[in-house]
C-alpha positions in Angstrom: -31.1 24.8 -10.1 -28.6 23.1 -7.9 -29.4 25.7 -5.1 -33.1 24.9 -5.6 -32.7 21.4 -5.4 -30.7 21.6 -2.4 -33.6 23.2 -0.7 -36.0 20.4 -1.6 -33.8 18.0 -0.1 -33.1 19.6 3.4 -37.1 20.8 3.9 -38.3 17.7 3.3 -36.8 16.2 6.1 -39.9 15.9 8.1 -41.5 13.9 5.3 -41.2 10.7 3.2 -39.2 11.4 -0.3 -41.0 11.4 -3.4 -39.5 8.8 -5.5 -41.8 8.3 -8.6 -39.0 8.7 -10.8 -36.6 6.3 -9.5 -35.9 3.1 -10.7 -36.1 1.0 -7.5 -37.9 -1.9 -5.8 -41.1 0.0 -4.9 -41.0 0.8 -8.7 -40.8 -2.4 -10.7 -44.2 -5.0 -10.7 -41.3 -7.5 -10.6 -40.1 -6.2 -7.1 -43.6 -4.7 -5.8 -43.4 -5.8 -1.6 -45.5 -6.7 0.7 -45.0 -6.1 4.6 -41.2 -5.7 5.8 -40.1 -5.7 2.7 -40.4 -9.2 2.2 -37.9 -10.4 4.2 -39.9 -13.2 6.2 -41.1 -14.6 2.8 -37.5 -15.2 1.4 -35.7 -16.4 4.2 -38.5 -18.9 4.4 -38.3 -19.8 0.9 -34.8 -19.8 0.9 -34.1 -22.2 3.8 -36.6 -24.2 1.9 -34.5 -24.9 -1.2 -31.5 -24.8 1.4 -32.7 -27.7 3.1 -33.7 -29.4 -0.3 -30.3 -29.0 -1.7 -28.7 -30.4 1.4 -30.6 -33.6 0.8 -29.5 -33.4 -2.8 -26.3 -33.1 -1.8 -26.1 -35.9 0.6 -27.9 -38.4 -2.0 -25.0 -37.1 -4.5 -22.7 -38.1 -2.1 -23.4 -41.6 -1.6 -23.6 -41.8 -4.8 -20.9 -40.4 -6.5 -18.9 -40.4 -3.3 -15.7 -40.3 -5.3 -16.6 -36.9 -6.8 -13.8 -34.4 -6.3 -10.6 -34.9 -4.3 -12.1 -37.6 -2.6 -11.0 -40.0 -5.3 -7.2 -39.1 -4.5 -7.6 -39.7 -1.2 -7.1 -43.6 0.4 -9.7 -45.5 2.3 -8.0 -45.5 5.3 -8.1 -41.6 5.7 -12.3 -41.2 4.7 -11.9 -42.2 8.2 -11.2 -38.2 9.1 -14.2 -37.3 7.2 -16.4 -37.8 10.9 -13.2 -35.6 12.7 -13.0 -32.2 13.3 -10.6 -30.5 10.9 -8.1 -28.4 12.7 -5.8 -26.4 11.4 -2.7 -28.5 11.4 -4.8 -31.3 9.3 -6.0 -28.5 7.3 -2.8 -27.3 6.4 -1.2 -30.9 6.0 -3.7 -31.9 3.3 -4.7 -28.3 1.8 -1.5 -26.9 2.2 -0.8 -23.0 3.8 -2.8 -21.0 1.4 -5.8 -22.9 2.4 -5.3 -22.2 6.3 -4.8 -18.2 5.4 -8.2 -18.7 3.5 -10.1 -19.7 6.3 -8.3 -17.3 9.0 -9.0 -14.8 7.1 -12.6 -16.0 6.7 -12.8 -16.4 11.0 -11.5 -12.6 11.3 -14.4 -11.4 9.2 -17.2 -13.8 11.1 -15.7 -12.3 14.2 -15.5 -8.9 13.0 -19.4 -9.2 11.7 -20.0 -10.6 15.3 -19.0 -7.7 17.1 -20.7 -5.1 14.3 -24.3 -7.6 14.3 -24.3 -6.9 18.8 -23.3 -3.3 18.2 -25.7 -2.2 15.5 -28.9 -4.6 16.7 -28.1 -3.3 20.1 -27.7 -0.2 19.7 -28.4 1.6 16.2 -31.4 -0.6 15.2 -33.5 0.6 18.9 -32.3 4.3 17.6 -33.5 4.1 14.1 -37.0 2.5 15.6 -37.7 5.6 18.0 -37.7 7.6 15.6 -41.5 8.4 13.6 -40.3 10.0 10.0 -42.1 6.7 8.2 -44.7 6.2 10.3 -45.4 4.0 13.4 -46.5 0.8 10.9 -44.7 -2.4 13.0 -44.4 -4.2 9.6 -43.0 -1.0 7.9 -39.3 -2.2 6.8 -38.2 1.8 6.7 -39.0 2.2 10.2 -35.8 -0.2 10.7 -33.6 2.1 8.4 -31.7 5.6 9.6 -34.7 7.0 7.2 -36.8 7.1 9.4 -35.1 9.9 12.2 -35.9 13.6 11.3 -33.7 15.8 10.3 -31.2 17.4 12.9 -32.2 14.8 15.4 -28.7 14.7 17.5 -29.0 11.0 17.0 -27.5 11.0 13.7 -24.4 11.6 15.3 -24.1 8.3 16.9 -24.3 6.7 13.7 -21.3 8.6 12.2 -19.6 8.2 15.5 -20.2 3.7 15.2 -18.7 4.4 11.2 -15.4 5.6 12.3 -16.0 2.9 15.0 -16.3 0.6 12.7 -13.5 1.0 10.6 -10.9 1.3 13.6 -12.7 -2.1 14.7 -12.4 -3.6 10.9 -8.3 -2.2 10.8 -7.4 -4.2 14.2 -9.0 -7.4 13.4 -7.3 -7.4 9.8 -3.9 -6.1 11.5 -4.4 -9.4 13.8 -4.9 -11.5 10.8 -1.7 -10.5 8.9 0.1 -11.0 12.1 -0.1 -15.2 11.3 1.0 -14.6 7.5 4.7 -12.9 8.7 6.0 -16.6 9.4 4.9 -18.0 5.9 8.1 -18.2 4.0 7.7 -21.0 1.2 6.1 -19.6 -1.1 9.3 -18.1 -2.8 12.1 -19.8 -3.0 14.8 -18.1 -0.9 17.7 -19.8 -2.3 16.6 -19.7 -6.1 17.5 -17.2 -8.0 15.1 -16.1 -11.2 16.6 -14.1 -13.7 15.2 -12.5 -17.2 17.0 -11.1 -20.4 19.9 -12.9 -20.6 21.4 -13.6 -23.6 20.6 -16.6 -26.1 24.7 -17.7 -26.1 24.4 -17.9 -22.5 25.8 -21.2 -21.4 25.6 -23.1 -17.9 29.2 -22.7 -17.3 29.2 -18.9 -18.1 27.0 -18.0 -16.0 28.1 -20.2 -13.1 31.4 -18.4 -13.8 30.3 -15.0 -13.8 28.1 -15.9 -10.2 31.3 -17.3 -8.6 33.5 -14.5 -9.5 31.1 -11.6 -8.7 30.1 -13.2 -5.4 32.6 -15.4 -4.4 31.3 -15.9 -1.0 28.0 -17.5 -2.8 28.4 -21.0 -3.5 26.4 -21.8 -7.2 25.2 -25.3 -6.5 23.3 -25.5 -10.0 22.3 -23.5 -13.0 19.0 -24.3 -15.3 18.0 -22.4 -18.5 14.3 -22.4 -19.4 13.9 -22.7 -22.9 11.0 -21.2 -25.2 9.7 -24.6 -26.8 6.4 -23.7 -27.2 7.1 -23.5 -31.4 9.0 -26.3 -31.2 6.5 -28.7 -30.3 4.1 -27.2 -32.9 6.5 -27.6 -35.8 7.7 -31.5 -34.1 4.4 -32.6 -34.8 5.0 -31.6 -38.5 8.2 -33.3 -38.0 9.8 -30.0 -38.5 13.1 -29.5 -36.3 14.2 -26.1 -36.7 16.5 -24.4 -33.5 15.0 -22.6 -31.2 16.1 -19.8 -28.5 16.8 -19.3 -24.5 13.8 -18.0 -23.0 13.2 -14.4 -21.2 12.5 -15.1 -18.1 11.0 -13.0 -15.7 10.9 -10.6 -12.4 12.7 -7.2 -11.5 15.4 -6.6 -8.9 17.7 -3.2 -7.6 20.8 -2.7 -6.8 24.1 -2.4 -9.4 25.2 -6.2 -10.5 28.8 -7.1 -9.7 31.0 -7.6 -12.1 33.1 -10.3 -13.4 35.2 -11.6 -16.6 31.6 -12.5 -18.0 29.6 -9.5 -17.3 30.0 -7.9 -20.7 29.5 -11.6 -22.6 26.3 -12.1 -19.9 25.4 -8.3 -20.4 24.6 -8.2 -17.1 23.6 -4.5 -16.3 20.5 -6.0 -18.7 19.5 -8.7 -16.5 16.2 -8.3 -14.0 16.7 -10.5 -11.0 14.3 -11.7 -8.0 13.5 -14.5 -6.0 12.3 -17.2 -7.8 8.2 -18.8 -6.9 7.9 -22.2 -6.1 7.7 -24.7 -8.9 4.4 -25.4 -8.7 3.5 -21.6 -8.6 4.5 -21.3 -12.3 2.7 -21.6 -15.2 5.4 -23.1 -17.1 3.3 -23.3 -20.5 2.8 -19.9 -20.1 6.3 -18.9 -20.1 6.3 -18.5 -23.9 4.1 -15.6 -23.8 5.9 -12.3 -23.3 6.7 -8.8 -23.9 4.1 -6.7 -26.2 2.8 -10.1 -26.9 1.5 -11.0 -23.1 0.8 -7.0 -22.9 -1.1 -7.1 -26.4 -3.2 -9.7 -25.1 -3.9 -8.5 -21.6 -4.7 -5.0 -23.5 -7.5 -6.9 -25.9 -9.0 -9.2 -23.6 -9.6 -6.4 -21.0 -11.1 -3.9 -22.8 -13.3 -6.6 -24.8 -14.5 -7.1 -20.7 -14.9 -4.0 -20.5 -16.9 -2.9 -23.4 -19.5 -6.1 -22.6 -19.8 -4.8 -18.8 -20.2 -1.5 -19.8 -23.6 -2.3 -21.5 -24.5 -5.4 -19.4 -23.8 -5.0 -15.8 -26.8 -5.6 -13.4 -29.8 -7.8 -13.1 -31.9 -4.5 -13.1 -31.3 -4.6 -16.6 -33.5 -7.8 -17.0 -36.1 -6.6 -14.6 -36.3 -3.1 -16.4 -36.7 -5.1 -19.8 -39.5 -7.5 -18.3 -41.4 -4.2 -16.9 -41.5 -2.9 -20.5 -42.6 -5.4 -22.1 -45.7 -5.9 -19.7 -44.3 -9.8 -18.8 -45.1 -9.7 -14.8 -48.6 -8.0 -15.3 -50.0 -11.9 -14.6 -47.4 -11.7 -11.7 -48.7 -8.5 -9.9 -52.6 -9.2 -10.3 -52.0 -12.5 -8.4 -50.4 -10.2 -5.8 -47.8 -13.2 -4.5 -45.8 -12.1 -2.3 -43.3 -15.2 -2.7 -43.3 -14.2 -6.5 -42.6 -10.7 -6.1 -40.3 -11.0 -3.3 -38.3 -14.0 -3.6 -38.1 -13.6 -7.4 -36.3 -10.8 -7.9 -33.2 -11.8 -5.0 -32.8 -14.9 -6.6 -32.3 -13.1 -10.0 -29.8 -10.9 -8.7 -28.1 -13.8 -7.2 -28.1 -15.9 -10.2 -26.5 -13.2 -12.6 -24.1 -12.2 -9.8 -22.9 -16.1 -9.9 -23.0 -16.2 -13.9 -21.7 -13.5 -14.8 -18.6 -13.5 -13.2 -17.4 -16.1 -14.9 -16.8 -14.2 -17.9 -14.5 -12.1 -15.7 -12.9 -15.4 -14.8 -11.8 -16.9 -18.4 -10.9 -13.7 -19.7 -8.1 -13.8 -16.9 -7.2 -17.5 -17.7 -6.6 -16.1 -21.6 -3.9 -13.2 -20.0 -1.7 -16.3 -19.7 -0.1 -14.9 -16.0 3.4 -16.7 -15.5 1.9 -17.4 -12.2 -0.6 -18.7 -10.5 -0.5 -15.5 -8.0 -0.5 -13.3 -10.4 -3.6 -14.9 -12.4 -5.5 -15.0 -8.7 -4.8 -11.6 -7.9 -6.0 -10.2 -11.0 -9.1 -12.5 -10.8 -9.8 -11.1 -7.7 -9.4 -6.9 -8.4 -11.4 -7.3 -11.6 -14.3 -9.2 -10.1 -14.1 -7.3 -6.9 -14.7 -4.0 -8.8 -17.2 -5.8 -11.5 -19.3 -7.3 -8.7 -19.2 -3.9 -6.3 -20.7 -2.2 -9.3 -22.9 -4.7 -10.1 -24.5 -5.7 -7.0 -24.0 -2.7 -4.5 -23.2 0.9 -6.5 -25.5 0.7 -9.5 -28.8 -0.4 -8.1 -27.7 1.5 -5.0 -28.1 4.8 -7.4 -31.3 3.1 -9.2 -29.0 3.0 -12.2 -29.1 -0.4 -14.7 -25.9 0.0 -16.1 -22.5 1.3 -16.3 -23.8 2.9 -19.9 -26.4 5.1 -17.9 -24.0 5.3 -14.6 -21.5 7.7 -17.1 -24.5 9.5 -18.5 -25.7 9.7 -15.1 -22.3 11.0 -13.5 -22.0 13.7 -16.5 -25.3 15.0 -16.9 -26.1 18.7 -15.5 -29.4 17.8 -14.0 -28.9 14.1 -13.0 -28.1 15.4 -9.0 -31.8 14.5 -9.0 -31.1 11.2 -8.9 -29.8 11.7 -5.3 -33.4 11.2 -4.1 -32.7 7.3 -5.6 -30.2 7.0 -2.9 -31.2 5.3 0.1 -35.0 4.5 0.0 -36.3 3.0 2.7 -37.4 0.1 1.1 -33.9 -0.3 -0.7 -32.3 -1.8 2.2 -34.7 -4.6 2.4 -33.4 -5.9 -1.2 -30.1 -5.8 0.1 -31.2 -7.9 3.3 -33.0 -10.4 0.8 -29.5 -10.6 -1.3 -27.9 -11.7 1.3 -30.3 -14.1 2.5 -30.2 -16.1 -0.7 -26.6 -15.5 -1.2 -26.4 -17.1 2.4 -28.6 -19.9 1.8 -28.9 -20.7 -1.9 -25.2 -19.5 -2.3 -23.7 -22.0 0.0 -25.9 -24.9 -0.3 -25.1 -24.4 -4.8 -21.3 -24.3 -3.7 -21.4 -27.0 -1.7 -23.4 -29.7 -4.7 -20.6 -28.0 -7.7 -23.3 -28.9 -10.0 -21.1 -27.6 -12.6 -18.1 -29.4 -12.1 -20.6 -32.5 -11.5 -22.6 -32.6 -14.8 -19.0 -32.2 -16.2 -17.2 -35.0 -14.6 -20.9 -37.3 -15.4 -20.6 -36.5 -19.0 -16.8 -37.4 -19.1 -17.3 -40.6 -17.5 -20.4 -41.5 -19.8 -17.7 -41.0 -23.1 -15.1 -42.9 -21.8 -14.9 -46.3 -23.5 -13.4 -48.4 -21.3 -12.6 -49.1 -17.6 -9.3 -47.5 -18.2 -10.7 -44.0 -19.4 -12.8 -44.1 -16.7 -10.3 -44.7 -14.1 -8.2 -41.8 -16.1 -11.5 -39.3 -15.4 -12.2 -39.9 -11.8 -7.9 -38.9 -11.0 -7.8 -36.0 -13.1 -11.7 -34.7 -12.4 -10.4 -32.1 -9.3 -9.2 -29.1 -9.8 -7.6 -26.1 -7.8 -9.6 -23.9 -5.4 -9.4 -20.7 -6.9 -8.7 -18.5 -4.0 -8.5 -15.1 -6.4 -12.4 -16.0 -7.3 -13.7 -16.9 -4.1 -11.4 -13.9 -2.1 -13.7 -11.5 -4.6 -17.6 -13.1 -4.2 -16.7 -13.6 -0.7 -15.8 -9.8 -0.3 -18.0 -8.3 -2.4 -20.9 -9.7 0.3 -19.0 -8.5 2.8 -19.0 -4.9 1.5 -22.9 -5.1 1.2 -23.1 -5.9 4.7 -20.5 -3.1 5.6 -21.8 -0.7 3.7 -25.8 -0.9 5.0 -24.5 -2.0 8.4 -25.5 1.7 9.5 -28.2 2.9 7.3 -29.8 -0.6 7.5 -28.8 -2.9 10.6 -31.6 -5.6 10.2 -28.6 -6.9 7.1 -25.8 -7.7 9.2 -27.3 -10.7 11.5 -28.0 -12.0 7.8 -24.6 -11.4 6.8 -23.1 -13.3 9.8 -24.7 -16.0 9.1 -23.7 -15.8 4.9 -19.7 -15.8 6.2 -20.5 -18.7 8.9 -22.1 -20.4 6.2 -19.7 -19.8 3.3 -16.5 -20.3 6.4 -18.0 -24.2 6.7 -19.1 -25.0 2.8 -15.2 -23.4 1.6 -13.4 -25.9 4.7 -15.2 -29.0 3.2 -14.7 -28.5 -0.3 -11.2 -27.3 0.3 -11.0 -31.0 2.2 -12.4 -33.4 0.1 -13.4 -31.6 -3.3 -10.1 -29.5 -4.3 -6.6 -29.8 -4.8 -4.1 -28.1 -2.8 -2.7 -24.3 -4.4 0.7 -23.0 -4.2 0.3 -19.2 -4.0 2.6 -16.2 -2.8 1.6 -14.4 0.1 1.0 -11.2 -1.7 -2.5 -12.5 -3.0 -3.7 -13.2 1.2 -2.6 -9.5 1.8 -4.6 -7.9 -1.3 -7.5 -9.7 0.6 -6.9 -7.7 3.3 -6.8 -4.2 1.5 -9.9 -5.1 -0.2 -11.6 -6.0 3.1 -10.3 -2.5 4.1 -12.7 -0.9 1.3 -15.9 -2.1 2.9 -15.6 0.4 6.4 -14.8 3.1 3.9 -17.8 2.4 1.2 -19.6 2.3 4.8 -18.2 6.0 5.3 -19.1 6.9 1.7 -23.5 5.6 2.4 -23.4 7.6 5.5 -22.4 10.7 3.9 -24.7 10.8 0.9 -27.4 10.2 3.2 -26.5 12.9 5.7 -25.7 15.3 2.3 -28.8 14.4 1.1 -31.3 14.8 4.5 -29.4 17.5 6.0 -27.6 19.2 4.0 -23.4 20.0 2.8 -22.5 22.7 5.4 -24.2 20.3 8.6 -22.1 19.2 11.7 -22.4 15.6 10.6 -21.9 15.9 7.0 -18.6 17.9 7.9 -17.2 15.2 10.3 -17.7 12.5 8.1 -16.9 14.1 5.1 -13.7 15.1 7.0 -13.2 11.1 8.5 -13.6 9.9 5.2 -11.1 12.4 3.4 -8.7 11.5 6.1 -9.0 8.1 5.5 -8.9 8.0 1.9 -6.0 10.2 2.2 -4.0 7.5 4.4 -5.3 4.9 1.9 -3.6 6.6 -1.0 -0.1 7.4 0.9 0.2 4.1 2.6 -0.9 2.2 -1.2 1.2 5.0 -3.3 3.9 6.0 -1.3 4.3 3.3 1.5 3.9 6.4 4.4 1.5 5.2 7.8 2.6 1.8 7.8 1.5 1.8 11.1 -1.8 3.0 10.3 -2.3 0.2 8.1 -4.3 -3.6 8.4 -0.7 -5.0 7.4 1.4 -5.8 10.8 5.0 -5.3 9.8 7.9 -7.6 10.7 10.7 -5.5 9.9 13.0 -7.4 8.4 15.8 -7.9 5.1 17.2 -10.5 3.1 20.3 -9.9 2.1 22.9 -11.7 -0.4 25.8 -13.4 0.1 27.8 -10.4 2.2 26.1 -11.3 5.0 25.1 -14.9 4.3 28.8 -16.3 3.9 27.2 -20.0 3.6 24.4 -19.4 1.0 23.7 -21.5 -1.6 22.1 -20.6 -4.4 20.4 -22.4 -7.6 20.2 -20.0 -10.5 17.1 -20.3 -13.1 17.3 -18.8 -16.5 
């Protein structure tokens, strides 16, 4: 069977693929198309409600100019509203994490800038010589790798700009990370955090034990964090009962030294590192530990899980509305703004909403930092949005529910053919126009956060409340949420950057767009984050994913048009094994450092042996 599907694939290279049984946009009446895949129609109906928004938004403003940050800030500084924020403002009144951000964010425009010259250039005038779809000028597959023939010696330039690609992708990113090495507040070097010492443990014990062990290391202060979560539940019963020295957290190596208080202290016991800054900590969160914290990471996760593995995609809804005959109306008026610009705006909508599940459930883990609680945001909605927007209707699949019966089922390798339709790219392209244009112009109005802070000032009962709403109304930028949309786009683009070029002059101008909404509301609508540099640097490594899910398209299209045992299927198969391989070592094991989008500063910090004058402040 395998053998004989195989030979269906490769023979029909000269012709277009017969996909009646795939669930895809030439198959649903919501998603029927019209010339060029629709593409013209919803960029024009997108900059249309852009525009419309942006005069929203600038009626909002005057307004309800103090909504956001812009209430905290004095009169005399709306003056820099008409200035041009450069970095050192930027980093003055948004703080460090917020000039990473948008570095990070210029790397990636300039990255896209160089891929968008390259592939309209060069690999878009390829795919168009080619005559496998026909010589139709509104034809969207004609755009698409589809449409070359089989063995055409072209295919090998476009395996050839992949690896180019991701060598490209690696130096910007390397360039990038160069600017974090410098960044050294977010821990604090001379702080000390320490976990599982015991409850007797008093101040001058352990300043003892520090100045013994290390008597070059002068103990300027000692604090113990106390668990008093209970006790303010059972004080507002006016029940005093005692309560006990908190576990505090972190890991560290090497042997403790020891002192006349080691065994009272039981040291050997104790897990040391550097402490975060203050305003890193969740210090209300402090209480939750152990197989409690784990407990409730454990539950909360796999509820996630469970609910996403029924209910992941839009196609979902547009399956369900097919069935039940709802857009028969729809396709006898033949709109083509219906049926085109419908369906993107769907898949943008439950793209925005639905992530925000993903977000609360990581606000219940109750992380002990803020780091921690953005770096988990942003893995789980990475993954959550990848399969959501790009894998699953990539394979003409609805959920992950069908994905795993898809994956295990003898005879679902027929569901290759789903892969890469020509028309398929085009919903990508019309993705990322809305994302681009709706997207931004939706994150620049908040309307959440505004209907939120309008209903709050309409309860308050007096000019006092209302004062009391409009200083406590803006919040944090989460960087963990906006580091995973933001990416997730990205690896769209990446990934049909090849197969598809018409997307990535779209995507360049989703990240210029996104780059200028994300400085202003950083600016003027939220509050400054404290963060540890390890959540800028996942970034990166995510970013790195997108040249390799690039890798990945390429070779199930070469697999499926040419065949396993093919030149180009073998080189990229081989590129991508390579690379994968050097992911895994560098991520696992910590070998080809130098191979890596991190630039290294080799450096160490070292205690008080070779930092005679250090002092330190030890937190319990």
């Amino acid at each position: 069977i395998r053998k004989q599907f195989f030979i269906d694939l490769v023979d029909n290279g000269s012709g277009p693929v017969d996909n009646s049984s795939c669930f895809s946009a030439t198959q649903s009446t919501v998603l029927k198309g019209v010339y060029f895949g629709g593409v013209p129609i919803v960029l024009l109906m997108n900059f249309v409600i852009f525009v419309v928004l942006l005069i929203v938004f600038t009626l909002i403003r005057r307004r309800l100019w103090d909504y956001g940050r812009l209430a905290l800030i004095a009169e005399t500084e709306g003056q820099n509203i008409t200035k041009k924020l450069h970095e050192t403002l930027v980093q003055e009144r948004c703080g460090v994490d917020a000039v990473h951000y948008l570095s990070f964010q210029k790397h990636l425009v300039i990255l896209l800038l160089l891929i968008c010259v390259l592939s309209v250039t060069i690999i878009l005038p390829v795919n168009l010589s080619g005559d496998l779809l026909g010589n139709d000028p509104y034809s969207f597959g004609r755009t698409t790798i589809a449409n070359l023939k089989q063995g055409d010696l072209l295919l090998w330039l476009h395996t050839v700009f992949a690896v180019l690609y991701l060598m490209i992708t690696v130096a910007l990113l390397r360039r990038h990370t160069s600017k974090l090495k410098g960044t050294k507040r977010e821990i604090a070097r001379n702080t000390l955090f320490v976990r599982d010492v015991p409850t007797a443990a008093s101040n001058e014990t352990i300043k003892v034990h520090f100045t013994e062990a290390y008597p070059t290391c002068q103990v300027t202060d000692v604090n113990l964090c106390y668990d008093v979560a209970k006790l303010i539940d059972l004080d507002r019963n006016s029940i005093l009962k005692d309560f006990n020295a908190l576990k505090c957290g972190g890991g560290a190596r090497g042997v403790p030294q020891p002192s006349s208080k080691s065994a009272e202290l039981r040291v050997n016991k104790w897990k040391v590192n550097y402490a975060p800054h203050p305003h890193n900590i969740y210090w209300e969160n402090l209480s939750v530990h152990g197989w409690r914290w784990w407990l409730r990471f454990l539950l909360l996760n796999t509820a996630l899980f469970f609910l996403l593995f029924f209910l992941t995609t839009p196609s979902i809804i547009i399956s369900t509305i097919d069935k039940f005959n709802v857009t028969k109306p729809i396709n006898y008026l033949n709109s083509a703004v219906i049926s085109q610009f419908f369906p993107t705006l769907l898949l943008w909508t439950f793209s925005a909403l639905l992530p925000t599940v993903v977000y609360y459930s990581t606000l219940g883990e109750a992380h002990w930092t803020r780091s921690s609680e953005n770096m988990s945001m942003m893995y789980k909605l990475y993954t959550f949005l990848i399969f959501m927007v790009l894998i699953l209707p990539s394979l003409g699949l609805t959920s992950l529910d069908v994905f795993f019966r898809w994956l295990f089922d003898k005879q679902s390798v027929r569901q290759l053919r789903c892969v890469f339709l020509p028309d398929q790219g085009a919903f990508f392209v019309n993705y990322v126009i809305a994302a681009a244009l709706v997207g931004s112009a939706m994150e620049l109005l908040r309307l959440p956060g505004l209907l939120l802070y309008i209903v709050r000032l309409a309860v308050a009962h007096s000019a006092a409340e209302r004062k009391y709403v409009k200083q406590n109304q803006a919040y944090e930028f989460e960087y963990g949420a906006m580091y995973g949309w933001t990416l997730c786009v990205f690896t769209v683009i990446m990934a049909y950057s090849i197969t598809c070029p018409v997307i990535v002059p779209f995507g360049l101008l989703y990240l210029l767009l996104k780059h200028l909404v994300d400085k202003h509301n950083l600016y003027f609508a939220y509050l400054p984050a404290r963060l540890d540099r390890q959540v800028h640097l996942g970034a990166v490594n995510q970013a790195l994913a997108a040249p390799i899910i690039c890798l990945m398209w390429l070779y199930f299209f070469s697999v499926i048009r040419t065949g396993f045992m093919t030149a180009t299927s073998l080189f990229t198969l081989v590129v991508l094994c390579v690379t994968i391989f050097i992911c895994i070592s560098y991520t696992c094991f910590g070998h080809f450092k130098y191979l890596s989008p991190h630039n290294y500063n080799v450096s160490c910090f070292v205690l008080s042996e070779f930092y005679p004058n250090l002092q330190c402040i030890v937190v319990i």
